[in-house]
Backbone as numpy.savetxt, mean C-alpha at the origin, in Angstrom:
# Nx Ny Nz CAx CAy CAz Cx Cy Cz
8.83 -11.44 -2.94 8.52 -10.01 -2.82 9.81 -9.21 -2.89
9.42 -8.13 -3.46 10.67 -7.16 -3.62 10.76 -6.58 -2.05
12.29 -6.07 -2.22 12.65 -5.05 -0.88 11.56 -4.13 -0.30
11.14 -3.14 -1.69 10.22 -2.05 -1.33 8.95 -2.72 -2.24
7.96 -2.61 -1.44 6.64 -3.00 -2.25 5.42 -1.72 -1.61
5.35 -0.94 -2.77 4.24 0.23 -2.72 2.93 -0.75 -3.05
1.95 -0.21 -2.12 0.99 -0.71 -2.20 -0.17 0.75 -2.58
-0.89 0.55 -3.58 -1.72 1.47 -4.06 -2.91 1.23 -4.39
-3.63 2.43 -4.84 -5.18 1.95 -5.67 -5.41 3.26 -6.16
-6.67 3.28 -7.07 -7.25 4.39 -8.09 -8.01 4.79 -7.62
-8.87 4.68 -6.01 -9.31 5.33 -5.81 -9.47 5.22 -3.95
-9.93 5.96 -3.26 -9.64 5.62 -1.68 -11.02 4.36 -2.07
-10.66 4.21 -0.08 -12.16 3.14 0.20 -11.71 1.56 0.01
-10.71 1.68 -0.66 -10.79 0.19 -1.00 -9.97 -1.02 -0.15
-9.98 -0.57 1.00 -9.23 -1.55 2.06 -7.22 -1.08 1.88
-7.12 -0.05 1.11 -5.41 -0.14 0.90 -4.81 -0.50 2.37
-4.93 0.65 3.43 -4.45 0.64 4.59 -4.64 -0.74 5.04
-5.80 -1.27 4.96 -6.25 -2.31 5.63 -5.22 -3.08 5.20
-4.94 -3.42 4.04 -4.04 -4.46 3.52 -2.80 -4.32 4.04
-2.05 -3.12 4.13 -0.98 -2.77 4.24 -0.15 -3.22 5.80
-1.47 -2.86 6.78 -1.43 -3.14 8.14 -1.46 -4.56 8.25
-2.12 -5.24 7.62 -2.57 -6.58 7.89 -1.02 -7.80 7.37
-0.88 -6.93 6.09 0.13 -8.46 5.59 1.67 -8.18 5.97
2.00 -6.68 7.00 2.81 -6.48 7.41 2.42 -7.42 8.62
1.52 -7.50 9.34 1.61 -8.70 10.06 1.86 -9.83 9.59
1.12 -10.36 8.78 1.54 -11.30 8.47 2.64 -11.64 8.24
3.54 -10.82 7.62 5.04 -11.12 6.94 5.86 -11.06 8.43
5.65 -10.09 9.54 6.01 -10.08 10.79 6.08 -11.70 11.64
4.90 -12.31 11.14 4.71 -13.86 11.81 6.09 -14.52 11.26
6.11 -14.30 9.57 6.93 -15.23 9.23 8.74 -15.17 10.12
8.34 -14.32 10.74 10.27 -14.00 10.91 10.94 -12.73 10.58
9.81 -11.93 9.70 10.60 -11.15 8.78 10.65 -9.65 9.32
11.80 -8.81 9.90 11.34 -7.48 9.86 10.86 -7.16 9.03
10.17 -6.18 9.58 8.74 -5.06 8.56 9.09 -3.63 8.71
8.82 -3.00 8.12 8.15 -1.60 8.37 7.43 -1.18 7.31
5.99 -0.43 8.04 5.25 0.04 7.13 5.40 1.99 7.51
5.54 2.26 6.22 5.77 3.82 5.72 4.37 3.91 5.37
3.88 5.30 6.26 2.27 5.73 5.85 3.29 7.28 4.80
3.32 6.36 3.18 3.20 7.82 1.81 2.16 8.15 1.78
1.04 8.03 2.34 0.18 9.13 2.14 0.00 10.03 2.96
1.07 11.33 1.95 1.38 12.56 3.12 0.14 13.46 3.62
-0.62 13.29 2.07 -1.94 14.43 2.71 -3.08 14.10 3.63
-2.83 12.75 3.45 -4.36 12.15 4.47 -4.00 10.58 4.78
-3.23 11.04 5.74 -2.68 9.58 6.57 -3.75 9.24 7.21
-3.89 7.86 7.63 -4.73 7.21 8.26 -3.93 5.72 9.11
-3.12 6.07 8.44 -2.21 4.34 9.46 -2.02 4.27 10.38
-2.18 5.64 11.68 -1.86 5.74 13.00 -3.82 5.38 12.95
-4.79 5.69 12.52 -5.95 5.27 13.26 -6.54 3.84 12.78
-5.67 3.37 11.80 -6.11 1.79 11.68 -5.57 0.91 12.78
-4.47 2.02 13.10 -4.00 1.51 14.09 -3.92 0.98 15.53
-4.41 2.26 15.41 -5.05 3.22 17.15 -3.56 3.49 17.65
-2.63 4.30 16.77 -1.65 4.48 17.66 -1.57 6.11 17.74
-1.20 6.89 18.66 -1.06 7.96 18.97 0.84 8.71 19.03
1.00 8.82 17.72 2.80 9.37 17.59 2.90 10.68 18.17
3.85 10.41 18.85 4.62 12.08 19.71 5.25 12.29 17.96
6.22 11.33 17.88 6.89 11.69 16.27 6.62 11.15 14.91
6.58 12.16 14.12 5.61 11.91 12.64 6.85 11.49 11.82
6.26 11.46 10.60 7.68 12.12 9.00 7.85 13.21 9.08
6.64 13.91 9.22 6.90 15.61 9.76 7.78 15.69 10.19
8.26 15.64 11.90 8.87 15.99 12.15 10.29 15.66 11.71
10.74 14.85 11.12 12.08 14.15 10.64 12.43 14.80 9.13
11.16 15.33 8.26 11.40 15.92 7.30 11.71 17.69 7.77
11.38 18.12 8.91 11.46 19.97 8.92 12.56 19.73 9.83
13.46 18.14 10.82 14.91 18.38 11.21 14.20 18.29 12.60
13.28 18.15 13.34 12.80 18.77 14.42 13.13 17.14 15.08
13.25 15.92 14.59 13.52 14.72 15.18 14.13 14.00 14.42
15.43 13.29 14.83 15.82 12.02 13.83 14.83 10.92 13.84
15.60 9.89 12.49 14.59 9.35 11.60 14.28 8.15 13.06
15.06 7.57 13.59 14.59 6.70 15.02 13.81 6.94 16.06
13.91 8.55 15.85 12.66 8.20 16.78 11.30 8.50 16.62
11.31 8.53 15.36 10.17 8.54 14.27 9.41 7.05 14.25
10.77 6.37 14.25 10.14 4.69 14.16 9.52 4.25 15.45
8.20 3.58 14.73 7.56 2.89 16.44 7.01 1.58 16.24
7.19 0.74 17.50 6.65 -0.37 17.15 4.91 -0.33 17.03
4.51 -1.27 16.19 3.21 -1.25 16.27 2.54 -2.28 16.82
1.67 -2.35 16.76 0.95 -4.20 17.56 1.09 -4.96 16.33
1.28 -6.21 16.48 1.29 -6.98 15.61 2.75 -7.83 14.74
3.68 -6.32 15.66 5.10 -7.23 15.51 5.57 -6.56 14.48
5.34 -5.60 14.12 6.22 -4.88 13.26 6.26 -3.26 13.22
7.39 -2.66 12.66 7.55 -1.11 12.57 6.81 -0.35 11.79
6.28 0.87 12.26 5.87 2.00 11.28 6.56 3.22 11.50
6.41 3.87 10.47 6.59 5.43 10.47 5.72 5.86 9.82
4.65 7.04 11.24 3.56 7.75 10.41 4.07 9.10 10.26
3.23 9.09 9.16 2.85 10.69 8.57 2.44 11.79 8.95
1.58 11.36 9.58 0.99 12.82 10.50 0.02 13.09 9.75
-1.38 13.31 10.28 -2.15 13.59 9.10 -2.66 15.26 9.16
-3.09 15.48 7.88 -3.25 16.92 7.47 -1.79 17.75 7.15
-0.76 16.84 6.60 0.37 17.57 6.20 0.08 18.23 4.60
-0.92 19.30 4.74 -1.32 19.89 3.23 0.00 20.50 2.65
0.96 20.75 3.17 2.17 21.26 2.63 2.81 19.98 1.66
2.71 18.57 2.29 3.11 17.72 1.69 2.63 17.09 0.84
1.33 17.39 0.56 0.46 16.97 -0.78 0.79 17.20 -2.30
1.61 17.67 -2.14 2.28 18.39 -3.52 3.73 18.05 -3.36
4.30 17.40 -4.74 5.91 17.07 -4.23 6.59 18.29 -4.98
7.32 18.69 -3.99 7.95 19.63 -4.21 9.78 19.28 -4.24
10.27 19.71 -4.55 12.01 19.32 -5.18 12.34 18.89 -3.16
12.25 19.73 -2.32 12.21 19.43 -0.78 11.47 18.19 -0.47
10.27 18.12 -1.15 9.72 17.01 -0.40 10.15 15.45 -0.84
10.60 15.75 -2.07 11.30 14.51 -3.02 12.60 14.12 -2.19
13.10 15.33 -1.96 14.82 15.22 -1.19 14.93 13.80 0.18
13.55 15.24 0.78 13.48 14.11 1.85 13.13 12.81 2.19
12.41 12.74 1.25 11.11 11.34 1.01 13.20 10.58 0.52
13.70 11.05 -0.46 14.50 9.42 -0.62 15.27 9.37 0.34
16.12 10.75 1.41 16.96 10.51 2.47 16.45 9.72 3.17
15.19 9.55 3.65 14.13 8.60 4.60 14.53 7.57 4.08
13.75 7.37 3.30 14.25 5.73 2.54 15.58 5.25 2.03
16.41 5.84 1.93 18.10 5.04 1.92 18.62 4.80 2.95
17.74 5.40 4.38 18.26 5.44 5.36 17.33 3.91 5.96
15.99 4.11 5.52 15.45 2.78 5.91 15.32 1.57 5.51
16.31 1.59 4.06 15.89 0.13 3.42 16.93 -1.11 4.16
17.82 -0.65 4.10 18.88 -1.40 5.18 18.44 -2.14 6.45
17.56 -1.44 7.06 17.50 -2.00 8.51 16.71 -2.94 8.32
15.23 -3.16 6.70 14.74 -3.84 7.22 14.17 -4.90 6.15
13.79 -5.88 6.29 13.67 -7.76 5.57 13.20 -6.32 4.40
11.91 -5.89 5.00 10.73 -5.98 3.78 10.14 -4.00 4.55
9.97 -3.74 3.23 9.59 -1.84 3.87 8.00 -2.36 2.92
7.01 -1.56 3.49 5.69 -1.52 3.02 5.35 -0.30 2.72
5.30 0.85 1.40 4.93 1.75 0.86 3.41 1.79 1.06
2.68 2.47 1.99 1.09 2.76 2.20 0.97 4.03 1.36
0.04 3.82 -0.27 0.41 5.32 -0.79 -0.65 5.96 -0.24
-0.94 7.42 -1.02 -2.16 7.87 -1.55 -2.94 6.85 -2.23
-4.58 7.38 -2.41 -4.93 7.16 -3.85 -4.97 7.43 -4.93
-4.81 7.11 -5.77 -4.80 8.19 -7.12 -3.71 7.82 -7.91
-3.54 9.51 -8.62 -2.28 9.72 -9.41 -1.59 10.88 -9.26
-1.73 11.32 -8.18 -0.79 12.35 -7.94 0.69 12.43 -7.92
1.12 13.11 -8.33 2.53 13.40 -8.09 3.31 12.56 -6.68
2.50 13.04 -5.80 3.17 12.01 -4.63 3.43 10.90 -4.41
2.26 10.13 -4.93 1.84 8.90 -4.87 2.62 8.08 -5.99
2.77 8.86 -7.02 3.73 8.15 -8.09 5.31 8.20 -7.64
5.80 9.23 -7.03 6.85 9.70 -6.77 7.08 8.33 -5.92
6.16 7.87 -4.67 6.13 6.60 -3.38 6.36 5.14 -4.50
5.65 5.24 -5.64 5.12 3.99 -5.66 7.26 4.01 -6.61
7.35 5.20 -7.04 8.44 4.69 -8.10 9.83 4.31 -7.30
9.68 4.15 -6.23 10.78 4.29 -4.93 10.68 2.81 -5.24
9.69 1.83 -5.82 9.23 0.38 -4.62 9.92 -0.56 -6.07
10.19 -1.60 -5.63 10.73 -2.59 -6.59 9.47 -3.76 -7.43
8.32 -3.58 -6.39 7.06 -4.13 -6.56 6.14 -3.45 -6.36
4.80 -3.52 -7.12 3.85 -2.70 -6.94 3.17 -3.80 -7.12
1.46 -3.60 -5.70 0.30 -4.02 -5.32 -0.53 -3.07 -5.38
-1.52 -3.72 -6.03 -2.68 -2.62 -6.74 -3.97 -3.03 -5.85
-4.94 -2.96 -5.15 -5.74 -3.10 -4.40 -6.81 -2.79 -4.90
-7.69 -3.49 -5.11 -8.57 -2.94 -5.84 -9.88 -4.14 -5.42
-10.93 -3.58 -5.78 -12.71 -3.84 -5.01 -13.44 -4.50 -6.53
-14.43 -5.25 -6.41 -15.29 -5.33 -7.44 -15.95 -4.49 -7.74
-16.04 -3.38 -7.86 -17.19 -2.55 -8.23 -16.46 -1.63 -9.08
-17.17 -1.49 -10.04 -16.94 -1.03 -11.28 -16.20 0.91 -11.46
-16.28 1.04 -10.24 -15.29 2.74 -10.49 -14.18 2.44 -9.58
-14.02 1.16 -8.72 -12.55 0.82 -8.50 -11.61 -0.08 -9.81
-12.41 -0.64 -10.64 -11.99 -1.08 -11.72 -11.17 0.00 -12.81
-12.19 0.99 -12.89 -12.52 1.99 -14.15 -10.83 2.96 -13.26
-11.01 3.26 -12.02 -9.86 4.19 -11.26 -8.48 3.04 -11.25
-8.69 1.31 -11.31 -7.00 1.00 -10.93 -7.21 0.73 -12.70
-7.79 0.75 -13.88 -6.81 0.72 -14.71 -6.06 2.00 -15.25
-6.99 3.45 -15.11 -6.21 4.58 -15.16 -4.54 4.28 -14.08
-5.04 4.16 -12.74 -3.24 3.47 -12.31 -2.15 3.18 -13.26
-2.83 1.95 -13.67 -2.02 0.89 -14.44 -1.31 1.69 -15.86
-2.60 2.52 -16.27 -1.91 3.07 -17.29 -0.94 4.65 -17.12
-1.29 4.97 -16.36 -0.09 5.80 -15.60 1.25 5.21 -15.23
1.30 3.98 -14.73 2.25 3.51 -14.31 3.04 2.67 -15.49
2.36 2.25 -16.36 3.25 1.56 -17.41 3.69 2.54 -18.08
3.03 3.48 -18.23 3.41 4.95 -19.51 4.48 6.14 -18.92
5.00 6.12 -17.27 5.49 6.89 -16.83 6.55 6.07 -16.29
6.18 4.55 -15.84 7.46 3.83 -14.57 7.94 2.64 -15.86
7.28 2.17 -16.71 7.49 1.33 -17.72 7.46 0.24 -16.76
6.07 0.28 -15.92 6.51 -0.99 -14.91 5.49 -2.20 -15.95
6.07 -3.60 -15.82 5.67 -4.67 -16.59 5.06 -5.82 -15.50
5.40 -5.49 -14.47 4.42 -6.27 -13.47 3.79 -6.02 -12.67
2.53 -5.77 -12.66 1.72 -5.19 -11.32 0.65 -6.23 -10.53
1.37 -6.24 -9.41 0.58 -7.70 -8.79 -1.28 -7.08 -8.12
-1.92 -8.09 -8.26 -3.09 -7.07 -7.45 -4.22 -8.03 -6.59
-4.61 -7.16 -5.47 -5.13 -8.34 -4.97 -6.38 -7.59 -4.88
-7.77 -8.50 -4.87 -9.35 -7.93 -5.00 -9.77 -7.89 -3.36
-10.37 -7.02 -3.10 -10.48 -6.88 -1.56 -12.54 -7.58 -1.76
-12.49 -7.79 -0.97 -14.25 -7.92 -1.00 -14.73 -8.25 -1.71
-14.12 -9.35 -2.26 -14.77 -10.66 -3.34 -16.13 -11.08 -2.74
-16.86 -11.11 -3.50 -17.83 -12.23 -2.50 -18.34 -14.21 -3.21
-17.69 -14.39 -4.13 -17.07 -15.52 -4.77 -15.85 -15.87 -4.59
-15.17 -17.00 -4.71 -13.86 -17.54 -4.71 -13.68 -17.64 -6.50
-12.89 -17.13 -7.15 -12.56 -17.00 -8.32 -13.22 -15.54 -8.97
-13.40 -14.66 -7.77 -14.00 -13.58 -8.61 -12.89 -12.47 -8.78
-11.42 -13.00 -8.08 -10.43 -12.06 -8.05 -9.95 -11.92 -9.57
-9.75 -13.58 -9.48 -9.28 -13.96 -10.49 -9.96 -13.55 -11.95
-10.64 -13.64 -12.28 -11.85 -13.54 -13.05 -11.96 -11.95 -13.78
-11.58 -10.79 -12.21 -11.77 -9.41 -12.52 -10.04 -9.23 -13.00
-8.93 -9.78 -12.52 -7.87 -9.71 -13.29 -7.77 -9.97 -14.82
-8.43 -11.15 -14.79 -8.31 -11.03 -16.29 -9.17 -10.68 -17.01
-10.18 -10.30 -16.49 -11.00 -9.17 -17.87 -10.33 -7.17 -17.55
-9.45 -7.49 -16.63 -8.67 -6.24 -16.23 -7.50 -6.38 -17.67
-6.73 -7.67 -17.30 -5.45 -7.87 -18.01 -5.83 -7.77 -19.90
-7.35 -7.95 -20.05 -7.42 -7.87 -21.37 -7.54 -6.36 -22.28
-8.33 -5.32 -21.08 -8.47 -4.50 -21.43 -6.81 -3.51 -21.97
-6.00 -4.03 -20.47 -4.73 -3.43 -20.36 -4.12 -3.62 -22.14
-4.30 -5.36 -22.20 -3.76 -5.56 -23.72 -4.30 -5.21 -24.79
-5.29 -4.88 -24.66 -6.11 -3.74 -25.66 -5.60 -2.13 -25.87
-5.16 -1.59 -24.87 -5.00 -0.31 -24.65 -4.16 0.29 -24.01
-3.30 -0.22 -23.27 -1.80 -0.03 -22.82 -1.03 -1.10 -23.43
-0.34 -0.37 -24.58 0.95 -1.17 -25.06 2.07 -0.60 -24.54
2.70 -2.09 -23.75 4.06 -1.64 -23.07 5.05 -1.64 -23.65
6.11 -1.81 -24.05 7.33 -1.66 -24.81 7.67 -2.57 -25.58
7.96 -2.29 -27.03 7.73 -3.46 -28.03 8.62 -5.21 -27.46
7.75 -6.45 -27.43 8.26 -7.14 -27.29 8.15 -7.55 -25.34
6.98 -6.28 -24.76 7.76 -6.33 -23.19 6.07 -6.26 -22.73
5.31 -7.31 -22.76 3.78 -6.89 -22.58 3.58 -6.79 -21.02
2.81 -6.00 -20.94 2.36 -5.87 -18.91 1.50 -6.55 -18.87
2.25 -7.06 -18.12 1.24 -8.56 -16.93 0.74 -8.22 -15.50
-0.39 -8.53 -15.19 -1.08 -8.60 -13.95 -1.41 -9.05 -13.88
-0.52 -9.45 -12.24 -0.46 -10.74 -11.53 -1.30 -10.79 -10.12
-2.46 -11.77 -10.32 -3.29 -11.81 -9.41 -2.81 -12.83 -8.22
-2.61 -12.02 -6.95 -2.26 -12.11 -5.86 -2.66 -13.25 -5.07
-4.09 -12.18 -5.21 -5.28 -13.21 -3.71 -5.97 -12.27 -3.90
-7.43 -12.93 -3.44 -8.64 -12.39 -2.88 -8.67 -12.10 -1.03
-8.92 -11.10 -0.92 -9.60 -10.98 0.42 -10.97 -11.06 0.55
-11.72 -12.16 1.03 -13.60 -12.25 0.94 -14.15 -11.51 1.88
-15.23 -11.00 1.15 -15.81 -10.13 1.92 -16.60 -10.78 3.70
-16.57 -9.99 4.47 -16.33 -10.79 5.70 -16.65 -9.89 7.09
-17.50 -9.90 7.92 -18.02 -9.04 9.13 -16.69 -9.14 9.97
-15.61 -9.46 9.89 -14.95 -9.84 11.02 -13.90 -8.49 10.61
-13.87 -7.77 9.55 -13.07 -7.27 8.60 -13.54 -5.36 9.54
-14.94 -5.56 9.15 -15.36 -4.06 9.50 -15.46 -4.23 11.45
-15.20 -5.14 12.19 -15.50 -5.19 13.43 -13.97 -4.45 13.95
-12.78 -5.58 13.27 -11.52 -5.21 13.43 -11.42 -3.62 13.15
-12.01 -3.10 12.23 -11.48 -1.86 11.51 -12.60 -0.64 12.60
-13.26 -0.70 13.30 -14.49 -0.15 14.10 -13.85 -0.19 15.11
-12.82 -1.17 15.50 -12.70 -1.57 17.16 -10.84 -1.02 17.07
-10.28 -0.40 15.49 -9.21 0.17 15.38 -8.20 -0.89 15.82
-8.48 -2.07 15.37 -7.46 -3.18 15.95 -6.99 -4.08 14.41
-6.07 -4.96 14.54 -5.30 -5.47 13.22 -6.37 -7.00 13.60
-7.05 -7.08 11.95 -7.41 -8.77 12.03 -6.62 -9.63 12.56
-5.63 -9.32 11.69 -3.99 -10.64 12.16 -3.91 -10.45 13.22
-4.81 -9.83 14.71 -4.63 -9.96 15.83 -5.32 -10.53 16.85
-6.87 -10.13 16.07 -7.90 -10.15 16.94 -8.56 -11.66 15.92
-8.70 -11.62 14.95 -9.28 -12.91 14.50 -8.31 -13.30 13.58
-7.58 -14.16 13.31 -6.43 -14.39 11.89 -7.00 -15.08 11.59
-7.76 -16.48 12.21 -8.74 -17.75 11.64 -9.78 -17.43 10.60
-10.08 -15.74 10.47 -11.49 -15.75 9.95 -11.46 -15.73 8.48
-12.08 -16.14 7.56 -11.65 -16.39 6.45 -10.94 -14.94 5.62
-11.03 -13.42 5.91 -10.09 -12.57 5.35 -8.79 -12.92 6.18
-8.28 -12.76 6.81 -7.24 -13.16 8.04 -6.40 -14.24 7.32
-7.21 -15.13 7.07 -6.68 -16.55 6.57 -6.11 -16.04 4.73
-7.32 -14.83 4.27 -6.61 -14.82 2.81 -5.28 -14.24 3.14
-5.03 -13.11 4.29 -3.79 -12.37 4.04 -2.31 -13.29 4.37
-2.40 -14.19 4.88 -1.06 -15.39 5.13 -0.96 -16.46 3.37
């Protein structure tokens, strides 16, 4: 895994946060400092996957009102976040200020730690591209159902046509087969080679990750605002994210 790995999708709903929270645990088990960055400035949600309650946001570290430490908090599960604050509608739009700050944040945080976790938006907004083009790796998250398909290859083709990125790893959330990740990558990867040509000689590959199976233990964790990797890791999603 790269330093910075943005984790994204084409459309909300599709477990992003979930993932983001979860394999920062996981990577936390291995030894490794973490921190997960909630980029999604307009509609954060990583403090309630969380259940954590911040005195200090990005907000406040982007308008000067707190340095970037004490922004940082531990989370359960053994690793760092810095949230967003949600309803920052000012920050939904990148503006030459909000770009400034977004990379002072991050030159200031890549140093301290193994592995930083980019939680974007969904979509293709300006923001969200601005997060994902910060990351050295990009994870595409994406569902079987056919308008999370139809929303991460618009992604893909945003991202090869704007970042010239040639590897996008992706993992299927709510498989309900073992080989159905696999399976939707590559009738994904064919379309891509049909219709996004990447740079002569330089074809984009997508690289299938893992499946997360669909699984009751998944929506109990996410209801009860607690991390799988905490409350069940044995259960077969738990077990895909290690």
């Amino acid at each position: 895994l790269g330093k910075v790995l943005a984790i994204t999708s084409g459309k909300g709903g599709v477990g992003k946060t979930f993932v983001s929270a979860n394999l920062a645990a996981a990577l936390a088990r291995r030894g490794l400092r973490v921190l997960v960055l909630d980029a999604d400035l307009g509609l954060a949600n990583l403090d309630v996957v969380l259940n954590l309650y911040p005195k200090t946001t990005l907000h406040d570290v982007f308008t000067g009102k707190a340095k970037l430490e004490e922004a940082i908090i531990k989370a359960p599960g053994g690793f760092s976040v810095l949230l967003a604050g949600s309803g920052m509608v000012e920050y939904s739009r990148l503006t030459p200020e909000v770009r400034d700050e977004f990379l002072r944040v991050m030159e200031s945080l890549v140093p301290r730690f193994d592995v930083v976790l980019l939680d974007t938006g969904a979509g293709i907004s300006d923001v969200v591209l601005f997060a994902v083009s910060l990351a050295s790796e990009v994870l595409l998250v994406v569902t079987p159902e056919p308008t999370s398909l139809t929303d991460a290859y618009a992604t893909i083709k945003v991202l090869v046509g704007q970042q010239k990125r040639q590897n996008i790893r992706m993992i299927v959330n709510q498989t309900a087969r073992p080989g159905d990740g696999r399976a939707i990558t590559v009738q994904l990867q064919q379309v891509v080679d049909r219709f996004v040509p990447g740079e002569p000689g330089k074809p984009v590959k997508l690289v299938h990750v893992g499946d997360i199976p669909v699984d009751p233990s998944v929506r109990q964790a996410i209801m009860r605002r607690q991390l799988l990797m905490q409350v069940t890791p044995g259960c077969p999603a738990g077990l895909a994210m290690v």
